[in-house]
DORODO-991758 format. One record per residue (C-alpha): x, z, y; residue number from 1. Coordinates in nm, 4 decimals, always signed. Last residue first. Example, Ala and Ser with C-alpha at 12.3 -4.5 7.8 and 13.67 -1.06 7.14 Angstrom:
<mitis>
         c1         c3         c2   resi
    +1.3670    +0.7140    -0.1060      2
    +1.2300    +0.7800    -0.4500      1
</mitis>
This chain:
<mitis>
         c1         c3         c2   resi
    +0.6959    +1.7546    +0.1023    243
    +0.7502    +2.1155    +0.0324    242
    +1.0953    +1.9951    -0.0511    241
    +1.2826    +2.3510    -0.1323    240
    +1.6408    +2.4765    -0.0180    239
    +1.5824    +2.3737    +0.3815    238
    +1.8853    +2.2628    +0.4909    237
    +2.1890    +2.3613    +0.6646    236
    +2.2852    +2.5969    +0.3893    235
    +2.3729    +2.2958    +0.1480    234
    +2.6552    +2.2198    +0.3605    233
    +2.6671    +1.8654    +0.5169    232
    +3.0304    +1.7098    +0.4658    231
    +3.2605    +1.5727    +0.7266    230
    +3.4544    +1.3031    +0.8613    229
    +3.1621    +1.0411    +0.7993    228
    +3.1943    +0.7084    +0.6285    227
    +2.8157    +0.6660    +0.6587    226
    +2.7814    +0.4868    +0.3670    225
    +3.0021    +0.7314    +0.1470    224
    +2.7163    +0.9100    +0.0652    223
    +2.7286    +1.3077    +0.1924    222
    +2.4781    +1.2512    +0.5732    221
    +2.2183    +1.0735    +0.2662    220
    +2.2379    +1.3166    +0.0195    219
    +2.2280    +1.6537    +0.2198    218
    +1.9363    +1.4262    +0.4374    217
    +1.7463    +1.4700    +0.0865    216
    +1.7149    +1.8223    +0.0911    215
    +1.4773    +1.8020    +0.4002    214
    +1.6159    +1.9151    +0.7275    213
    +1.5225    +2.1988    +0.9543    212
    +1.4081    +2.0875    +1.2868    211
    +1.1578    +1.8556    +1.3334    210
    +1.0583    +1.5031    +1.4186    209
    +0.8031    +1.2423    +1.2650    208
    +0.8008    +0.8711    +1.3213    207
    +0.4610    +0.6392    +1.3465    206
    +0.3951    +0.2753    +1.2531    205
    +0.0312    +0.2188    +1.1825    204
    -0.1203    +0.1786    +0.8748    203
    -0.4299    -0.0267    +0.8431    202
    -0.7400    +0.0470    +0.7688    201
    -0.8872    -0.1650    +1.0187    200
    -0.6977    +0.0181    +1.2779    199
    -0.9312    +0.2965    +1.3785    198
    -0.8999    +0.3815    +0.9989    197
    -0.5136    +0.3959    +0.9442    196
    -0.5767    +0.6387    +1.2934    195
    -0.8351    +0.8564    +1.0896    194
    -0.5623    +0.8179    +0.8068    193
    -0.3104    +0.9663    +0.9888    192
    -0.4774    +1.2254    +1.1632    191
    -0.6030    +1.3415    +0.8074    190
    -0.2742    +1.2896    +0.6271    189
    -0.1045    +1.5227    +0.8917    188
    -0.3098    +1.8188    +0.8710    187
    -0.2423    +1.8087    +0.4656    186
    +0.1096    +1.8380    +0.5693    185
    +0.0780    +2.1200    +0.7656    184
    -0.1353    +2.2974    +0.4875    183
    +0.1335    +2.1942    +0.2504    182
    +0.4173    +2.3578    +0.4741    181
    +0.6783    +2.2103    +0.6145    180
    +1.0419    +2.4094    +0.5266    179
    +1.1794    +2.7362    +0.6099    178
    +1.6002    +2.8181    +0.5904    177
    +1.7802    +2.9583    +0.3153    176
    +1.6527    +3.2388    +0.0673    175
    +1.3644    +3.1674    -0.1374    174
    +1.0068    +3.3381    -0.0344    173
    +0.8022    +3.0567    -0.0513    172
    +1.0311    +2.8940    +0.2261    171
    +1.2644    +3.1442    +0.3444    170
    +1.3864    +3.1236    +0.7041    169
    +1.2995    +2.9852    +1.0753    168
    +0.9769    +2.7664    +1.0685    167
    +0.9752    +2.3881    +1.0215    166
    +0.6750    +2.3515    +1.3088    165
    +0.6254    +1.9636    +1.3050    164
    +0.5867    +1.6732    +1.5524    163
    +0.4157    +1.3298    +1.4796    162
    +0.5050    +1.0429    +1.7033    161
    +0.2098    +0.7783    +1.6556    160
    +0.2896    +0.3795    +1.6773    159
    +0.0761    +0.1031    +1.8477    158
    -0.2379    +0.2547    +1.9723    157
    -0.4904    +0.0668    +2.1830    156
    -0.5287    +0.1089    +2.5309    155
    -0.4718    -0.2739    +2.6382    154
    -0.1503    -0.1927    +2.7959    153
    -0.0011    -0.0625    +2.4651    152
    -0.0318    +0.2861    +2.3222    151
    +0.1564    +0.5740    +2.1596    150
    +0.0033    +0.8403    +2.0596    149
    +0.1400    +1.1710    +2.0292    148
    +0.1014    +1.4261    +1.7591    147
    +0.0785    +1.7557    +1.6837    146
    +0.2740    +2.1134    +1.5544    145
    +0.4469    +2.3378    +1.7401    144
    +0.3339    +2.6789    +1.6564    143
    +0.3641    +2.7011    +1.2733    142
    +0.1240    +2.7008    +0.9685    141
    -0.2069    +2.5445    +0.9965    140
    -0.5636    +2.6863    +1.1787    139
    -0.4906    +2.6435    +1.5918    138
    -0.2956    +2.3447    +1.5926    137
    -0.0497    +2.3450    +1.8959    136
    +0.1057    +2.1455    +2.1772    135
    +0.3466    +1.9703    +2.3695    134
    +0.3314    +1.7126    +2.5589    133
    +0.4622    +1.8092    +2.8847    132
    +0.4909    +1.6640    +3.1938    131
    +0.2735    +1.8547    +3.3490    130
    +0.4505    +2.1853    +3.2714    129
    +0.1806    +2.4389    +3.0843    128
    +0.2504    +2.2518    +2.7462    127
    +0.6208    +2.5232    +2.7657    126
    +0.4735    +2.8096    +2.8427    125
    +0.2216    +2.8001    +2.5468    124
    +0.4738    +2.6223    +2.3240    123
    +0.7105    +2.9570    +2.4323    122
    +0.4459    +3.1410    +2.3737    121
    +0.3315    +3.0557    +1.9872    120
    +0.7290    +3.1046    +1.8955    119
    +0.7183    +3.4560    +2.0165    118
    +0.8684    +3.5183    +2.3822    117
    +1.2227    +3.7910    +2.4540    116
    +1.4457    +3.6286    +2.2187    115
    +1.4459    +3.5166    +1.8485    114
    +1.1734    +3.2307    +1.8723    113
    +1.4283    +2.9760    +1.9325    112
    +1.6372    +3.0303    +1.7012    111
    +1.5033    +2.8228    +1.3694    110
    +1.3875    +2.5413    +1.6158    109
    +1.0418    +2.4561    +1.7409    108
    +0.9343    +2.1219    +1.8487    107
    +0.9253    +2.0010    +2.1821    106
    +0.7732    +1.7338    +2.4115    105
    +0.8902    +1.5429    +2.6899    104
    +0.7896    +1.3297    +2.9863    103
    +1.0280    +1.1984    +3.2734    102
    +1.0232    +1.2520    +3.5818    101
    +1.3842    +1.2177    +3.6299    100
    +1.4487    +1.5681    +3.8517     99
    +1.1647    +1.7167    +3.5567     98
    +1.3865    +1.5675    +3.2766     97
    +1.6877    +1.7112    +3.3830     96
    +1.5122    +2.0630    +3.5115     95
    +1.3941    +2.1529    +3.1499     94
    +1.7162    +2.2815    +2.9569     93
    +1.6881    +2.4946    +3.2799     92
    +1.3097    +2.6121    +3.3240     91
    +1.3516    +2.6844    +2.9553     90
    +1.6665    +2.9187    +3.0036     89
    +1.4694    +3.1085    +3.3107     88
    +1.2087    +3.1179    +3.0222     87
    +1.3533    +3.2756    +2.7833     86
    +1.4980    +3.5398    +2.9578     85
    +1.1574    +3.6466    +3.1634     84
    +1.2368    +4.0375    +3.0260     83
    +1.6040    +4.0861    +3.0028     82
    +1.6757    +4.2325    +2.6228     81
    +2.0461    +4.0340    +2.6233     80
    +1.9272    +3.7521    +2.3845     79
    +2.2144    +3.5657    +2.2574     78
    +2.0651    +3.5649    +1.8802     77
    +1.8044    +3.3253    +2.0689     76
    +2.0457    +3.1053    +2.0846     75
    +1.7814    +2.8579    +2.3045     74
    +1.7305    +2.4407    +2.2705     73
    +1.7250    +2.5313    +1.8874     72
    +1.4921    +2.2908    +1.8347     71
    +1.3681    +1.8976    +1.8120     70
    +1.3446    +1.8259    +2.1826     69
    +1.1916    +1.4934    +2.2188     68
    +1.2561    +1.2859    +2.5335     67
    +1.0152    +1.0252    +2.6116     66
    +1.0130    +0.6029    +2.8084     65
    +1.3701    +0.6451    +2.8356     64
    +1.5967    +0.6040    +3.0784     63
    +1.9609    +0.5493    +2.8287     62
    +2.1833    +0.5979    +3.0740     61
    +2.0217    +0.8086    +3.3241     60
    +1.8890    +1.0370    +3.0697     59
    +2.1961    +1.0332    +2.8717     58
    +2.3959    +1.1415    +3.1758     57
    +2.1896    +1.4536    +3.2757     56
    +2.1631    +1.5710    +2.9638     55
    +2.5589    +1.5837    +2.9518     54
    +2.5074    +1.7524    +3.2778     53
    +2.2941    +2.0075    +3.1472     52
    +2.4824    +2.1238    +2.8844     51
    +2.7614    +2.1572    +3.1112     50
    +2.5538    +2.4231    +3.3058     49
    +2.4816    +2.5965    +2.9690     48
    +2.8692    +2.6505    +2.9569     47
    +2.8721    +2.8982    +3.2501     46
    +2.6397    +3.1304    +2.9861     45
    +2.2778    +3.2345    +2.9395     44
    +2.2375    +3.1087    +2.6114     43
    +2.1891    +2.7356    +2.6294     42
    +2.1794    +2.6108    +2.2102     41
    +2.1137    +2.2558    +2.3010     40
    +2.0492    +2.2466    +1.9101     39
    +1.8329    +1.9147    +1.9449     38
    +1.7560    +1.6691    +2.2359     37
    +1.6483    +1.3311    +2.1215     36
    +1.5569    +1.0198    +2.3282     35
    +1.3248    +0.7858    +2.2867     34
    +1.2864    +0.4437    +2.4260     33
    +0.9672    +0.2172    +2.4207     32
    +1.0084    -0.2126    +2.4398     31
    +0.7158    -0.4100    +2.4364     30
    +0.8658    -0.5990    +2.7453     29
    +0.5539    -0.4947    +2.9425     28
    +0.6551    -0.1273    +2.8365     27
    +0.4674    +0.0717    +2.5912     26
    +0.2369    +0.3742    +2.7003     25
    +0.2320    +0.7394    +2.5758     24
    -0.0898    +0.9494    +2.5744     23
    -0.0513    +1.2822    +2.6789     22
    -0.3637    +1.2494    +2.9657     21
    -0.6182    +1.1596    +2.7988     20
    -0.5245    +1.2172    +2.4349     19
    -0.7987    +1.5364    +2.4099     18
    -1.0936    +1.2674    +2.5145     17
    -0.9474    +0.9910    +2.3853     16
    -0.8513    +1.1250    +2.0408     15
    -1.1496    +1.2905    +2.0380     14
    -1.4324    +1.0482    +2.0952     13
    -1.2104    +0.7867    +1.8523     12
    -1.2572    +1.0731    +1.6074     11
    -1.6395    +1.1208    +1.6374     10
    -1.6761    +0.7453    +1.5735      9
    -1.4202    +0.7821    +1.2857      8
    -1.6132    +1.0081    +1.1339      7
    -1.9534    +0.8712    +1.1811      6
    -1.8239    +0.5119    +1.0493      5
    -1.6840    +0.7712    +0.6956      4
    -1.9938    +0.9119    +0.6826      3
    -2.2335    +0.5938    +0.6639      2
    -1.9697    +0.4147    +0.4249      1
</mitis>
């Protein structure tokens, strides 16, 4: 019982001291809005400009308290070998949020890492923005994982967004996109249960977000519930749950 109070005292020192300034806050109404970015796919063309503008008009629809980029903001296939090409494309899917002042973080995609900057860099380049919240584990598999809390006026957390690194291709060596990785995984139970433990061991409400799909969103997008106009392909998802 000894341990575990010295544990959690030495978390609670760390969350606040490394949370500081990427914490999260709920409104006064209780209310907190997300929204989510994925497979912007800007590659240098005119039709990255539209891109933006569709941005442009969820932001100032919806105003939300984060935006979450889950991937594939780049076609990194589109690279043309300039040197700085990444990042002029970064500074762009970028600029809506930054004219808003509003915060974001991002998780990597299967594409973005095939231009001109590795996958580590363009987290690097990308947590250097102040309004930023992304970020890295030194020690796990992938480049964009961590986790954001959430908290309400009285500095105590509410929910937990957790963000993971889903690679690019071949879990374990199988053909088909990556997947989450046990060591990734194991990262998360710990935060989570040092937060379970800050709140009298109890859970608290988080969501995750990442790029490649589990197997079982091919079941859910293909039920008949969602009355859909299309079918999920089985190479859109990851072919192994790691999870």
């Amino acid at each position: 019982w000894e341990m575990k109070q010295l544990i959690l005292l030495l978390w609670i020192v760390f969350l606040r001291s490394s949370t500081q300034s990427k914490s999260l806050y709920v409104g006064s109404d209780g209310k907190f809005t997300i929204v989510q970015f994925t497979d912007l796919h800007l590659d240098g063309s005119t039709k990255d400009f539209a891109t933006l503008e569709v941005q442009r008009t969820i932001l100032k629809t919806e105003k939300p308290d984060v935006v979450v980029l889950t991937g594939d903001s780049v076609s990194g296939p589109f690279w043309d070998g300039s040197i700085d090409w990444y990042e002029s494309l970064w500074t762009l899917y970028t600029t809506p949020m930054r004219e808003m002042g509003i915060r974001w973080a991002y998780a990597h995609g299967n594409h973005d890492g095939e231009g001109d900057l590795s996958a580590l860099d363009i987290v690097k380049m990308d947590k250097s923005d102040p309004l930023s919240l992304s970020d890295y584990v030194d020690g796990i598999r992938g480049s964009s994982n961590f986790f954001i809390p959430i908290l309400n006026p009285q500095n105590q957390t509410v929910s937990v967004l957790y963000v993971f690194d889903s690679g690019r291709m071949g879990c374990y060596g199988l053909s088909g996109y990556e997947c989450v990785y046990p060591d990734q995984i194991q990262w998360y139970q710990n935060v989570s249960e040092n937060f379970k433990m800050m709140n009298g061991n109890k859970p608290i409400p988080s969501m995750a977000f990442f790029h490649i799909p589990f197997p079982e969103y091919l079941d859910m997008y293909n039920t008949k519930r969602f009355n859909l106009s299309f079918q999920l392909d089985f190479n859109l998802i990851s072919n192994l749950n790691s999870t």
